[in-house]
Steps between C-alpha positions, in 0.01 A plus 500: 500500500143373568384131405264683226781681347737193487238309271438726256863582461511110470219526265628798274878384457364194384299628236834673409655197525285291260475809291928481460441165375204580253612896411133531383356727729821667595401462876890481514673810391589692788244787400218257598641260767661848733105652459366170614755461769415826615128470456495221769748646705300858526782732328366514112687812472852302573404200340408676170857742516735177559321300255551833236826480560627144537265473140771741329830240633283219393356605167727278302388245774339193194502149454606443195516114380684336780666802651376583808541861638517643869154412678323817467241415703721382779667835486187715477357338769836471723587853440128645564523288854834640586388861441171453679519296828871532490507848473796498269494801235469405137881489416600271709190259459523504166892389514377201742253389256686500204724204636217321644370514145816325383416223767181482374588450166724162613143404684344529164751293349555234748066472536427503075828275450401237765148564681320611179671202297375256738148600475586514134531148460217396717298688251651265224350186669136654564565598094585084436216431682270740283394711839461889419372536919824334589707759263263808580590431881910469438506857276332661818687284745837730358347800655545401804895522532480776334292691753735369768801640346393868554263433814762317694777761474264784542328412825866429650635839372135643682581292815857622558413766324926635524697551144844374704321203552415443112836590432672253701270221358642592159858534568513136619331344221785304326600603161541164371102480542426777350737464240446137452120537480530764216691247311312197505203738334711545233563136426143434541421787204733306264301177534187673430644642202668146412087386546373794259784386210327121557164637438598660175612179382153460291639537092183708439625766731868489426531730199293776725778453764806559216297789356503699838887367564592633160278837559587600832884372436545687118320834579400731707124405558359577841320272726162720438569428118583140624184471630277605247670282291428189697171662513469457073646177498283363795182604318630404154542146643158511652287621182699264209597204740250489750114638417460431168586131601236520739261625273597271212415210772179654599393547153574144442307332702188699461525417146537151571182540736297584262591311247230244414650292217761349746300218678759427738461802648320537848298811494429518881865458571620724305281767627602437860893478355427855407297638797725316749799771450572674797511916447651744754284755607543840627398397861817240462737790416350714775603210740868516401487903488433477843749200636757748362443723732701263705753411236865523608442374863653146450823610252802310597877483351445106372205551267471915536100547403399136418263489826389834492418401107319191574264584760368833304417260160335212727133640409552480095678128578183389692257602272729363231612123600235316665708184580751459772766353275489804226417750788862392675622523141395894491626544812882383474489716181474804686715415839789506243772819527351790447577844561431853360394882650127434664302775316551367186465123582143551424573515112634139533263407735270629209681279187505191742150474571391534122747232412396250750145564416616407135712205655210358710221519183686422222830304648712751237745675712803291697570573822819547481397805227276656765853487768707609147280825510514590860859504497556673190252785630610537835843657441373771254211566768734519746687729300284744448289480865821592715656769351063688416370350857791562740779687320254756350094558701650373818772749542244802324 
């Protein structure tokens, strides 16, 4: 294999690798990482008939909360290098790869439970500090490992380039790793949902958790129906609770402007009281429409979305808080748990921004409120983006 042909399978597998982490672009379902494998490589044909068929074994292949499948990128990848340069015939390529998905999939764990956490909590102190660069850098920082996890193993599969060889590798992996690895992700799950049931602690959100209990416990609702229903409440909440206070306190002090009688009044402060409001713009939601094109890059078993989160709200906070102190205030806010499917995030995203606009002009919303919502949004979402987005158009 030439120099050339080495970096761009360094260069493609890593695109499949950051795309396992993000699942955005699906750059890493088999279909797409065998063609790309076999693009660079000079065999399309091959590359395009492994991927087709390692896709059909790894069509239930989905992240799901915390569980982490097979590496499907690894094993496109692995199992469109085997059949190309090692001239190995789809069968048995495809029966290496599948394991060396499995190992993948403890790489995944032991890089978003340990790596990914790591650069996790740097981002926390660059959020103390009130630095969005610092924050921005971390979320892309993640992508790195990620890349490395299907790069690395590819280009040594390429080199060797002999299944026995893979084969070996994986039959003297201890169990107890494996094993052991799996395990400590599930602990790790149960503290983040020990962190969601703190977060609900906020009495104005309580009787919204008890009414979902009591539905989804008593009957036979759906999560679709669930959804919709968190939906209603969510914008019932917003129009009674939330705008009309807004408007009442708008209202207010323009009649107080303009009321002459009151000699205590000062008419030029007043006016810049009112002008001085801060109001998002459609160029400040473009902004985060396009950060979340990189959304799910920095997810990690601690804190599950709270990164990704974060960085793609950072342009309504700056435009928002103008002083360090309630900027860092913002920002801790939304490094918090978090966690739900990332095509419907934007909804939240959506509900967030209005009520921190409303929070930063009028001082009416809590911030504990805006955290209440996320969470009590993000498992309905969830809900009902899995089972359309990957159990349902993926598969068709």
């Amino acid at each position: 294999m030439t120099i050339t042909k080495f970096i761009l399978l360094f260069i493609v597998t890593s695109i499949s690798g950051i795309g396992a982490a993000t699942e955005e672009y699906q750059t890493h379902r088999p279909l797409i990482a065998s063609t790309l494998v076999g693009f660079v490589l000079g065999d399309i044909k091959t590359g395009i008939i492994v991927g087709a068929s390692m896709e059909l074994i790894a069509l239930g292949w989905m992240t799901i909360g915390a569980s982490v499948p097979p590496d499907p990128a690894m094993a496109g990848a692995i199992a469109a290098i085997l059949a190309i340069i090692g001239k190995q015939n789809t069968g048995v390529a495809i029966s290496i790869a599948v394991p060396v998905a499995v190992a993948g999939q403890v790489l995944q764990i032991a890089q978003k439970s340990t790596i990914d956490v790591a650069i996790m909590h740097w981002a926390d102190k660059f959020a103390e500090r009130g630095c969005t660069k610092g924050i921005t850098a971390m979320h892309f920082l993640t992508a790195i490992p990620s890349a490395l996890r299907v790069a690395v193993p590819s280009l040594m599969v390429a080199y060797f380039a002999n299944a026995s060889y893979v084969k070996v590798i994986l039959d003297e992996m201890p169990k107890s790793i494996t094993i052991g690895l799996q395990i400590a992700s599930g602990f790790l799950v149960v503290v983040g949902y020990a962190m969601i049931m703190e977060l609900l602690n906020v009495n104005e959100l309580l009787p919204f958790f008890f009414i979902g209990f009591l539905i989804m416990t008593f009957t036979k609702m759906t999560l679709v129906g669930l959804a919709i229903l968190g939906a209603s409440f969510a914008a019932i909440f917003y129009v009674y609770f939330i705008r009309d206070n807004s408007k009442s306190s708008i209202r207010g002090r323009k009649i107080r402007a303009t009321d002459e009688k009151n000699p205590d009044i000062d008419m030029e402060n007043e006016t810049a009281e009112v002008n001085e409001s801060v109001k998002l713009e459609r160029k400040d939601l473009l902004k985060v429409f396009w950060r979340m094109q990189f959304y799910q890059i920095s997810w990690n078993y601690e804190r599950m979305q709270n990164l990704c989160y974060c960085y793609s709200i950072i342009p309504i906070l700056k435009k928002l808080y103008k002083t360090k102190d309630s900027l860092s205030e913002a920002l801790k806010r939304h490094m918090e748990y978090f966690n739900t499917h990332q095509f419907t995030v934007p909804i939240i995203l959506g509900i967030n921004a209005a009520m921190e606009e409303v929070k930063a002009n009028e001082g009416k919303i809590d911030g504990e409120v805006i955290t209440g919502l996320k969470v009590a949004l993000m498992g309905p979402l969830a809900g009902l983006g899995d089972p359309i987005f990957w159990g349902i158009l993926r598969p068709l």
